[in-house]
DRENPA-3360 file (N, C-alpha, C; in nm, 2 decimals, always signed):
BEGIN
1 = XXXXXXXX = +1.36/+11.24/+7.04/+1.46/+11.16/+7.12/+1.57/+11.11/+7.02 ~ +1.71/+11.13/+7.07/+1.79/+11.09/+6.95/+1.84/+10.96/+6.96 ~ +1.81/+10.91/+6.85/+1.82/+10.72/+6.83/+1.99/+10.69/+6.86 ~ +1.93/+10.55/+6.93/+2.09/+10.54/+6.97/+2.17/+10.50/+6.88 ~ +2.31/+10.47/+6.87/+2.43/+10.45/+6.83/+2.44/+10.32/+6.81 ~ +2.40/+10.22/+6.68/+2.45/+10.05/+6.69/+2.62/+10.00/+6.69 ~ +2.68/+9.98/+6.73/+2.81/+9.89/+6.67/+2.80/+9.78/+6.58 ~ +2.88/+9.80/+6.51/+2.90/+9.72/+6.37/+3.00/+9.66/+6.38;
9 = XXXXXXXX = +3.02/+9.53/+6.44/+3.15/+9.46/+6.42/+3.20/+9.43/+6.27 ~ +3.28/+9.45/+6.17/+3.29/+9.32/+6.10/+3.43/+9.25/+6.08 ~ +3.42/+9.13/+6.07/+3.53/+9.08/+6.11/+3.63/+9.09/+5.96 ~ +3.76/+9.11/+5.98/+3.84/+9.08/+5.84/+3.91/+8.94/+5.91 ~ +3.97/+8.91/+5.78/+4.08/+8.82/+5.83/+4.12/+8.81/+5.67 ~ +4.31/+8.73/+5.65/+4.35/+8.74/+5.55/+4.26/+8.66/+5.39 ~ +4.27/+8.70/+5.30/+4.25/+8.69/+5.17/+4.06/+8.72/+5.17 ~ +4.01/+8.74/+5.26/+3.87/+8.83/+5.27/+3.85/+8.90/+5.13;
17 = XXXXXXXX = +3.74/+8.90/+5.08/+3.73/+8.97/+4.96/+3.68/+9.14/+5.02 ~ +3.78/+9.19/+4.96/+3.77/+9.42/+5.00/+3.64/+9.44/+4.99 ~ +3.55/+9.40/+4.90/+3.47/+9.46/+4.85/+3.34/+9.42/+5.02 ~ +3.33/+9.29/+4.97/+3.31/+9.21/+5.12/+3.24/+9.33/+5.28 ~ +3.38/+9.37/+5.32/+3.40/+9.44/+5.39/+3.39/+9.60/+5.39 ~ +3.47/+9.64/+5.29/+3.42/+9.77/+5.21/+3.28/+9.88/+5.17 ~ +3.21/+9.73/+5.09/+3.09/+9.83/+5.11/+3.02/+9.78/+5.20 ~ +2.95/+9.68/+5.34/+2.91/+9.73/+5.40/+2.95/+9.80/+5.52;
25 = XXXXXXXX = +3.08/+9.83/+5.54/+3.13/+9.95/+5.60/+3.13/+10.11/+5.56 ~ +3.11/+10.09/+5.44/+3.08/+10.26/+5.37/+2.92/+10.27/+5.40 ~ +2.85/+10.18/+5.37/+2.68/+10.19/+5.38/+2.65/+10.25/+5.54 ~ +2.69/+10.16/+5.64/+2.67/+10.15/+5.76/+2.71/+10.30/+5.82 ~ +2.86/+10.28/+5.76/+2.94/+10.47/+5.82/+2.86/+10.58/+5.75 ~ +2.82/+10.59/+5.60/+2.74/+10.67/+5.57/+2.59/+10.67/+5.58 ~ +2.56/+10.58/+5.66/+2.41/+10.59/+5.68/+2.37/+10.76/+5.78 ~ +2.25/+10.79/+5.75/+2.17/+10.90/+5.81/+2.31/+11.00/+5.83;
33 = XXXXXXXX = +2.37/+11.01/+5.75/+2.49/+11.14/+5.69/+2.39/+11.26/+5.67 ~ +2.33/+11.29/+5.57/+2.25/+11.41/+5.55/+2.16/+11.49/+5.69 ~ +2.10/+11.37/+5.75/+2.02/+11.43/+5.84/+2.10/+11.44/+5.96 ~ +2.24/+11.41/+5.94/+2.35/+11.43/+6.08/+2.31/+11.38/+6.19 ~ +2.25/+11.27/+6.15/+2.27/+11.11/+6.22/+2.43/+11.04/+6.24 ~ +2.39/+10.96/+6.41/+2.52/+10.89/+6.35/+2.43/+10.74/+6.41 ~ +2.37/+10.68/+6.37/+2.28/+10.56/+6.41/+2.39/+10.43/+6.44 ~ +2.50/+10.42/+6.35/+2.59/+10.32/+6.33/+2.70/+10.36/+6.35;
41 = XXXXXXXX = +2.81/+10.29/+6.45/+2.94/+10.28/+6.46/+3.05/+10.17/+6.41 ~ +3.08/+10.18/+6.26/+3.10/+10.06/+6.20/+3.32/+10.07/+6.26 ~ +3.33/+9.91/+6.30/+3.45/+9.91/+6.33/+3.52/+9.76/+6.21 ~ +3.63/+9.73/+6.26/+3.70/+9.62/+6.18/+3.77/+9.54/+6.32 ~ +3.75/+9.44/+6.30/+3.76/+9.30/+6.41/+3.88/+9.21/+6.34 ~ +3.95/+9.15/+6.41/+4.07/+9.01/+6.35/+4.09/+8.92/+6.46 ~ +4.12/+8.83/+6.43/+4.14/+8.71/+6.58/+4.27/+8.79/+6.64 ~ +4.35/+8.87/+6.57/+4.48/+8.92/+6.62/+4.52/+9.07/+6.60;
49 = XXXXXXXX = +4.58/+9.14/+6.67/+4.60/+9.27/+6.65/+4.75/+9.29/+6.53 ~ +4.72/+9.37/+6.47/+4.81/+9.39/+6.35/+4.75/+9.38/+6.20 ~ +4.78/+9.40/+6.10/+4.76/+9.40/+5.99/+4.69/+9.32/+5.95 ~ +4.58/+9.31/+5.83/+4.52/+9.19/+5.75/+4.53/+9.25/+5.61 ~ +4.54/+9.15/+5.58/+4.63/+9.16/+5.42/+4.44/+9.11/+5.36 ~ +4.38/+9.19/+5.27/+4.26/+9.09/+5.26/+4.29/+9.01/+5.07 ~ +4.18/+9.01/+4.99/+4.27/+8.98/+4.88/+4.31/+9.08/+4.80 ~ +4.39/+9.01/+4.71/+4.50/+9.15/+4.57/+4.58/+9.18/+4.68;
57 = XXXXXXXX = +4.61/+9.16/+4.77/+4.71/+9.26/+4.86/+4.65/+9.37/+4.93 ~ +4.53/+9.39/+4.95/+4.47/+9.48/+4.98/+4.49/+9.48/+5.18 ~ +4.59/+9.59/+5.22/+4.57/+9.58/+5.35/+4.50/+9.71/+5.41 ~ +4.43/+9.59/+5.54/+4.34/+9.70/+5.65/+4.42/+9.66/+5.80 ~ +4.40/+9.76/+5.88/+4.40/+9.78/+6.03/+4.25/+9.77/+6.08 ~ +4.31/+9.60/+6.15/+4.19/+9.64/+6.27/+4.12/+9.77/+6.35 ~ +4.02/+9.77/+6.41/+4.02/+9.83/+6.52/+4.03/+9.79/+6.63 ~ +4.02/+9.67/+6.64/+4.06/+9.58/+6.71/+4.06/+9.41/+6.72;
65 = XXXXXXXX = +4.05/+9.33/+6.78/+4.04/+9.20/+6.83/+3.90/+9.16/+6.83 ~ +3.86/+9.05/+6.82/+3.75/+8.93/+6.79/+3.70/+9.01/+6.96 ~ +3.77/+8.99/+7.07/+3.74/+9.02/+7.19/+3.67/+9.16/+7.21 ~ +3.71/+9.28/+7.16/+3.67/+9.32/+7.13/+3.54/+9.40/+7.08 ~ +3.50/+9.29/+7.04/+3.37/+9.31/+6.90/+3.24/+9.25/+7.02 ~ +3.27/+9.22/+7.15/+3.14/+9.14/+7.24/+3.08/+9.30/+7.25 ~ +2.93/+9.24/+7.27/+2.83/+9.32/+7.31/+2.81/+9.42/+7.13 ~ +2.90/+9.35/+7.05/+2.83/+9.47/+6.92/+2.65/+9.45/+6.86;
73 = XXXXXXXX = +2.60/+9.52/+6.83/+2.49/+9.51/+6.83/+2.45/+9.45/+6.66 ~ +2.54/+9.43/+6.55/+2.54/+9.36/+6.44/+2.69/+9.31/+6.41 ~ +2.70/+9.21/+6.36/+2.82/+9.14/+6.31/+2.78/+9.07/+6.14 ~ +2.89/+9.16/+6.10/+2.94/+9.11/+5.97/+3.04/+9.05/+5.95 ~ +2.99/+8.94/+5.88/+3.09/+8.80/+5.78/+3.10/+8.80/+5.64 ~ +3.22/+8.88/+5.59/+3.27/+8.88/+5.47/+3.30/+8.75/+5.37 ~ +3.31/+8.73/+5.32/+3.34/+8.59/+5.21/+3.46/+8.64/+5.13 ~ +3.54/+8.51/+5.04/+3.64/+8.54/+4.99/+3.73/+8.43/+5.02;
81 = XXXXXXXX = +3.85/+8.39/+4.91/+3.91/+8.25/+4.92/+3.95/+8.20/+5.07 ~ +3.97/+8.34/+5.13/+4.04/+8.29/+5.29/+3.93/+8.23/+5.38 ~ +3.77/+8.24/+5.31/+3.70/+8.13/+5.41/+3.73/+8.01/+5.44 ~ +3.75/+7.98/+5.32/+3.83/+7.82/+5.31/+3.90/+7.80/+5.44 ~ +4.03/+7.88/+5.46/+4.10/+7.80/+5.58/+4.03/+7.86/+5.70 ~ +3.94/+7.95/+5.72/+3.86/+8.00/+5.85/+3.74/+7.87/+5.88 ~ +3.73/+7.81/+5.80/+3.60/+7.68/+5.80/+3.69/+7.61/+5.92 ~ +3.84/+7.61/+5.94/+3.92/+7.53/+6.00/+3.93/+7.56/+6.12;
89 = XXXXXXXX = +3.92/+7.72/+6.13/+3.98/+7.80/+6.25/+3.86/+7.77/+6.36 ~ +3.88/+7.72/+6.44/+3.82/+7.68/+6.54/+3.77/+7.80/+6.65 ~ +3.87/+7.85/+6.64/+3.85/+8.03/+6.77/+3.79/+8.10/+6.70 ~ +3.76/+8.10/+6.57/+3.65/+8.17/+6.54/+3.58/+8.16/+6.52 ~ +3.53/+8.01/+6.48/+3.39/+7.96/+6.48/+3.30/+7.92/+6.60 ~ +3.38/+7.95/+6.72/+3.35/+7.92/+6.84/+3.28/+8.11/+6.90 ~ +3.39/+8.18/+6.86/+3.33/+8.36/+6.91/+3.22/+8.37/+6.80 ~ +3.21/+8.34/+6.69/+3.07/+8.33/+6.55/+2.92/+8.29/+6.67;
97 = XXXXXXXX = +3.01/+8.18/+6.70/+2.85/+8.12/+6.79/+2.79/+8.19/+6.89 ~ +2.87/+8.23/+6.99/+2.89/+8.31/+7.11/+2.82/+8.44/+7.04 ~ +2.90/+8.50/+6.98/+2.86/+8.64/+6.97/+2.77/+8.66/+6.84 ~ +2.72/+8.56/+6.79/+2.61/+8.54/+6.73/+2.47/+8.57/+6.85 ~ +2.45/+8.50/+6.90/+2.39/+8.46/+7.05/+2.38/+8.62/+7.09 ~ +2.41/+8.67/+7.09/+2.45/+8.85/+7.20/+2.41/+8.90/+7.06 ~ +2.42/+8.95/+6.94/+2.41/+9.04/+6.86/+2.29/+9.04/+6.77 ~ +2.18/+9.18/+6.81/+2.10/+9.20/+6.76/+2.07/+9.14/+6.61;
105 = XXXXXXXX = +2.17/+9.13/+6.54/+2.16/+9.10/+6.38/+2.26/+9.04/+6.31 ~ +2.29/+8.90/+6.30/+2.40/+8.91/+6.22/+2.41/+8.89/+6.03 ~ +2.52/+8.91/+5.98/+2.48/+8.93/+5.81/+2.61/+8.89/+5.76 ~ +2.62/+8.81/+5.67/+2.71/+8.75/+5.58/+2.72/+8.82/+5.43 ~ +2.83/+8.84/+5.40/+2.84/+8.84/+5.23/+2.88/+8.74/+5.16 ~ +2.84/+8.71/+5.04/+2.95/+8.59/+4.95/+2.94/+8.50/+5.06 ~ +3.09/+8.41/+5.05/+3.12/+8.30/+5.14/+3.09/+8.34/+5.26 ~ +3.09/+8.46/+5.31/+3.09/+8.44/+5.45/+2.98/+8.31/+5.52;
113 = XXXXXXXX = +2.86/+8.34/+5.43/+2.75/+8.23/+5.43/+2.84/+8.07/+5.52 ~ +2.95/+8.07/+5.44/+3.02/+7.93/+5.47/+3.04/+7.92/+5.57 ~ +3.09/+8.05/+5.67/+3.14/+8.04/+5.83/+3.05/+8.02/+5.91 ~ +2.93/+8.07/+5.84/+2.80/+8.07/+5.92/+2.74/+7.95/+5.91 ~ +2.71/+7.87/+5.82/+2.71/+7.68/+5.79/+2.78/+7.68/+5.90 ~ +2.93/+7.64/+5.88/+3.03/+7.58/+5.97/+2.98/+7.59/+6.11 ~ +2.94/+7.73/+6.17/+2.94/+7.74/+6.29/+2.78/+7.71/+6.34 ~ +2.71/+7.61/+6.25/+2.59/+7.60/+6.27/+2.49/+7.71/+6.26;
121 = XXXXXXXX = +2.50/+7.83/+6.24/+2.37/+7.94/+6.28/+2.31/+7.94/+6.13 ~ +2.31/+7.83/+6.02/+2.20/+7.86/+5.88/+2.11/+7.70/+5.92 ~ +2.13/+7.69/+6.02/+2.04/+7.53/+6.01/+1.88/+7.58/+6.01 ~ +1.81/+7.52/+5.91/+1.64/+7.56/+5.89/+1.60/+7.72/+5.82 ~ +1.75/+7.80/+5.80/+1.72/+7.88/+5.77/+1.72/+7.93/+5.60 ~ +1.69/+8.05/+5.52/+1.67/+8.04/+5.37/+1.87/+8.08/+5.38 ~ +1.92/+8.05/+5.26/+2.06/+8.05/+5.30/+2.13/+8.10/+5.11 ~ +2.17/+8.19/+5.13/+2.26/+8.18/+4.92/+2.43/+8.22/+4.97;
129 = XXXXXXXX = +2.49/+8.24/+4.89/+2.60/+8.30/+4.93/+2.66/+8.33/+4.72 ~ +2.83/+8.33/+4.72/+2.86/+8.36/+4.56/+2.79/+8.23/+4.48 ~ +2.71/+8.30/+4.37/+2.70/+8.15/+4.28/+2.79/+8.07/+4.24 ~ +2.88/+8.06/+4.28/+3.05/+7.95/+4.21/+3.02/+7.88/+4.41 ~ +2.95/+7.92/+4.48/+2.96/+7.77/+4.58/+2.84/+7.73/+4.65 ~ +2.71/+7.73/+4.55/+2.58/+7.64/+4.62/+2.63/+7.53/+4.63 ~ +2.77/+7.47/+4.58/+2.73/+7.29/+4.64/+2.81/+7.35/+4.76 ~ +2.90/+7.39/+4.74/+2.96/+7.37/+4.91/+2.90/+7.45/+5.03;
137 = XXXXXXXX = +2.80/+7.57/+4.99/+2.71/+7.59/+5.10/+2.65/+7.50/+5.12 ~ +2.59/+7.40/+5.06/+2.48/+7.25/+5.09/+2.58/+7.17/+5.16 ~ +2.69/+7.14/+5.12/+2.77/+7.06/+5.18/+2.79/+7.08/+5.35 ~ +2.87/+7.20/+5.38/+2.88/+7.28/+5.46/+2.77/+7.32/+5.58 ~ +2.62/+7.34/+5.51/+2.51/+7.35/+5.62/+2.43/+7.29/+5.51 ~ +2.40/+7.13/+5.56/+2.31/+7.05/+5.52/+2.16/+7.07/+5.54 ~ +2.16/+7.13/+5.68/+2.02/+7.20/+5.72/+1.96/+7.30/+5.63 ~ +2.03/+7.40/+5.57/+1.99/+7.50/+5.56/+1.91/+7.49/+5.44;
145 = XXXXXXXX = +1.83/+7.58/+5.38/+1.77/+7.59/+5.28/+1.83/+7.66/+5.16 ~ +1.92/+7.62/+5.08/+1.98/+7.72/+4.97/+1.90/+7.76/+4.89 ~ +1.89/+7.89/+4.86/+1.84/+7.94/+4.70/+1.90/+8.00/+4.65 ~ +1.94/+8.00/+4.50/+2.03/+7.98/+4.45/+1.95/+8.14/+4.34 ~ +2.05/+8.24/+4.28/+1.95/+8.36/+4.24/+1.91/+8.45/+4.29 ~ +1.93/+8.43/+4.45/+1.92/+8.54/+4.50/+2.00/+8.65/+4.57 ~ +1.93/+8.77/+4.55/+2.06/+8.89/+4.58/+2.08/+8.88/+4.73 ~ +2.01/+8.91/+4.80/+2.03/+8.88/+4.93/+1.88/+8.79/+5.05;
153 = XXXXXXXX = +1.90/+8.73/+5.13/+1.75/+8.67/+5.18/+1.76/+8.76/+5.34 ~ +1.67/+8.75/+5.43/+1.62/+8.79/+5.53/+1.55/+8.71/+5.62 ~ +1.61/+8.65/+5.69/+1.59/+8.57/+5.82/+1.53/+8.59/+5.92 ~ +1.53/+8.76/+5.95/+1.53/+8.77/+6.07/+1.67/+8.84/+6.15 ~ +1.70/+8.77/+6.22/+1.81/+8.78/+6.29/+1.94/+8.79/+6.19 ~ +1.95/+8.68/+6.12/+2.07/+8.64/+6.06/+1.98/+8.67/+5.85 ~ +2.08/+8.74/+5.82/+2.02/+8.83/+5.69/+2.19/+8.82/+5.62 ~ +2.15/+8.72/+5.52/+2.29/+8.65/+5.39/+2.28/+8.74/+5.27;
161 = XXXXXXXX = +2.43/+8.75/+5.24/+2.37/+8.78/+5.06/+2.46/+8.77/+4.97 ~ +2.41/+8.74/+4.86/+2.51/+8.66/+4.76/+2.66/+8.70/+4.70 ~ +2.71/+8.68/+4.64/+2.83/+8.75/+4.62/+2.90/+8.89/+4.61 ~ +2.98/+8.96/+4.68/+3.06/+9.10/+4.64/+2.99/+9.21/+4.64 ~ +2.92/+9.25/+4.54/+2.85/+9.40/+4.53/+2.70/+9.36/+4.65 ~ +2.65/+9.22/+4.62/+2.55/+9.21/+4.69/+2.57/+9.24/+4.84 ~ +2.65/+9.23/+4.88/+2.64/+9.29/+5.03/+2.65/+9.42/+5.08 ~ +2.63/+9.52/+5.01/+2.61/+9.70/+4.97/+2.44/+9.67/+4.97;
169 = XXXXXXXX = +2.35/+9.57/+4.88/+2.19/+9.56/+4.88/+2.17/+9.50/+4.99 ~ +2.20/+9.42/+5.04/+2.20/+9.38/+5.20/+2.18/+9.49/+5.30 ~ +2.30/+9.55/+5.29/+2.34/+9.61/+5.39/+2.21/+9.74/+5.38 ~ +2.18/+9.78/+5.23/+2.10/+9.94/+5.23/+1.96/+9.85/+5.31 ~ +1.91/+9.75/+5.30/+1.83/+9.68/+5.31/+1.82/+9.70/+5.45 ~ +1.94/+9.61/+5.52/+1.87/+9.63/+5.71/+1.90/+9.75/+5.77 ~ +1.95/+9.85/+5.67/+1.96/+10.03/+5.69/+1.80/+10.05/+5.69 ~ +1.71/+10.04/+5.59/+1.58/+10.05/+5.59/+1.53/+9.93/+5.68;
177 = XXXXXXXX = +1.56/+9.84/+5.72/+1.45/+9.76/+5.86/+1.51/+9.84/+5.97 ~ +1.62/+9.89/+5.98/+1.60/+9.99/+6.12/+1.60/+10.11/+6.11 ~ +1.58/+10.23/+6.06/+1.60/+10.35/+6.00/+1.50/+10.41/+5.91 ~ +1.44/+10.30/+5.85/+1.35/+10.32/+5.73/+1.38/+10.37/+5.61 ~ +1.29/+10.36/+5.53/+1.31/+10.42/+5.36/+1.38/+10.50/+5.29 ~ +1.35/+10.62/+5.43/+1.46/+10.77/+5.36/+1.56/+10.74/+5.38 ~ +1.61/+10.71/+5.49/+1.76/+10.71/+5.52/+1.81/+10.62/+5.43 ~ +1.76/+10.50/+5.43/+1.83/+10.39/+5.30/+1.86/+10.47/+5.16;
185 = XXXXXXXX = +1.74/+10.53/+5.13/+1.74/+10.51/+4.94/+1.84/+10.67/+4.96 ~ +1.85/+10.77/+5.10/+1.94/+10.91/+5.09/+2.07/+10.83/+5.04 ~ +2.12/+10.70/+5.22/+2.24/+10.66/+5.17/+2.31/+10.62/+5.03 ~ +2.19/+10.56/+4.96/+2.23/+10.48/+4.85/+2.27/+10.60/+4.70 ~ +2.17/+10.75/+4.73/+2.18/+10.85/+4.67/+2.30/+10.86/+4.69 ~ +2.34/+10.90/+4.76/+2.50/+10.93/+4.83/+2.63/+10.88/+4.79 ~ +2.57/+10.76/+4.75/+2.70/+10.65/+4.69/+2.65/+10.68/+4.56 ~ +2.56/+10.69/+4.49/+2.54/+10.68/+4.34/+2.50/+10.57/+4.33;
193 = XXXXXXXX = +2.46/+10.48/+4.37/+2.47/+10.33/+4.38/+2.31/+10.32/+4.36 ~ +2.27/+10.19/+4.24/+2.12/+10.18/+4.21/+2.14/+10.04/+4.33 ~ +2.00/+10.04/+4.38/+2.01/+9.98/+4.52/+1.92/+9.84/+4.48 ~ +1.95/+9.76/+4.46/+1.85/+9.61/+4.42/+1.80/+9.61/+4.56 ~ +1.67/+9.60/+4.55/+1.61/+9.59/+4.70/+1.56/+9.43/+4.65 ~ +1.58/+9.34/+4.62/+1.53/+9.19/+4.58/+1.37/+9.15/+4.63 ~ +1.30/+9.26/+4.56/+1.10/+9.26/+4.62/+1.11/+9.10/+4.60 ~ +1.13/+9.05/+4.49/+1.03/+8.88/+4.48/+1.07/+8.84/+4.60;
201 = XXXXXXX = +1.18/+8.81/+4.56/+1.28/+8.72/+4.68/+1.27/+8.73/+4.81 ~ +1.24/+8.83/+4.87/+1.16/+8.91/+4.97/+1.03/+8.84/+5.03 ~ +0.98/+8.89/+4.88/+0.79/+8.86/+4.90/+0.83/+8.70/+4.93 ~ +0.89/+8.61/+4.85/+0.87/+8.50/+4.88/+0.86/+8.44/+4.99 ~ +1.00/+8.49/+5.06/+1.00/+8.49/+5.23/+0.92/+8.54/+5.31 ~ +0.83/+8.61/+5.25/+0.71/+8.70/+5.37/+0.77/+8.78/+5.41 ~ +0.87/+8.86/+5.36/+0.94/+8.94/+5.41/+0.88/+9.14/+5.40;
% end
């Protein structure tokens, strides 16, 4: 029986770090490639249709609108200086909650961690984001549990991980919780990419 098709929202918005976005949208789109799978339908989300500039100048095209991205079956939250003024943005900390709520899995890189504080969904949970902002993840989500050192943690539902490259180990990661081992360590073959699977950090969470 052929495994269904997930959607992958992930949101951009301006000064978003590329990498952020980039690699877990290469992981996602090239997952189960060899065995001519298509398990994942990775798109790009913005509060507004038109251009996002993310940082260095780096521009992407939506695929669409925040509206959009309902009913996606994972949602990704990028990090990057432009969290800062998104901590503010109210319409999207409000669709974060909502469509948190509806989607099988959601996952942060870097700061994104911050949007996810902001909009409440790290309260009681294990929580890291880039090392240049465990005070203001604490600040931010006072609930949450920060650990600081780690590549990425695993929640459950909601799966964080620490700065830039780390969200490519994230991502091969919940490729292997739904797909399993081959397809993960094929994709990661594929990119060339040595894959930090974070075992302690893991084990510590019972993961």
């Amino acid at each position: 029986m052929k495994a269904r098709t997930r959607r992958v929202a992930i949101v951009v918005f301006n000064d978003a770090e590329v990498l952020d976005v980039a690699g877990p949208y290469e992981v996602f789109s090239g997952a189960g490639r060899r065995q001519g799978l298509v398990p994942f339908e990775a798109t790009r989300v913005a509060g507004e249709a038109g251009p996002v500039t993310l940082r260095n100048g780096f521009v992407v095209t939506p695929h669409g609108t925040l509206g959009d991205a309902r009913g996606a079956d994972l949602l990704v939250i990028p990090g990057g200086i432009g969290t800062r003024r998104e901590m503010g943005n109210d319409a999207l900390l409000s669709w974060l909650r909502q469509a948190a709520g509806e989607a099988e899995l959601v996952l942060s890189v870097c700061t994104g961690a911050l949007l996810l504080g902001k909009a409440g969904l790290l309260d009681g949970l294990q929580a890291t984001s880039h090392h240049a902002t465990y005070g203001l993840l604490r600040e931010v989500a006072p609930k949450a549990i920060v650990r600081e050192g780690e590549r990425f943690l695993d929640n459950g539902r909601i799966v964080v991980a620490a700065g830039v490259s780390a969200g490519l180990d994230m991502a091969l990661h919940v490729v292997e919780r739904l797909l399993g081992t081959e397809v993960a360590e094929e994709t990661a073959a594929y990119m060339e990419y040595h894959w930090d699977r974070n075992e302690e950090g893991l084990k510590d969470q019972g993961v």
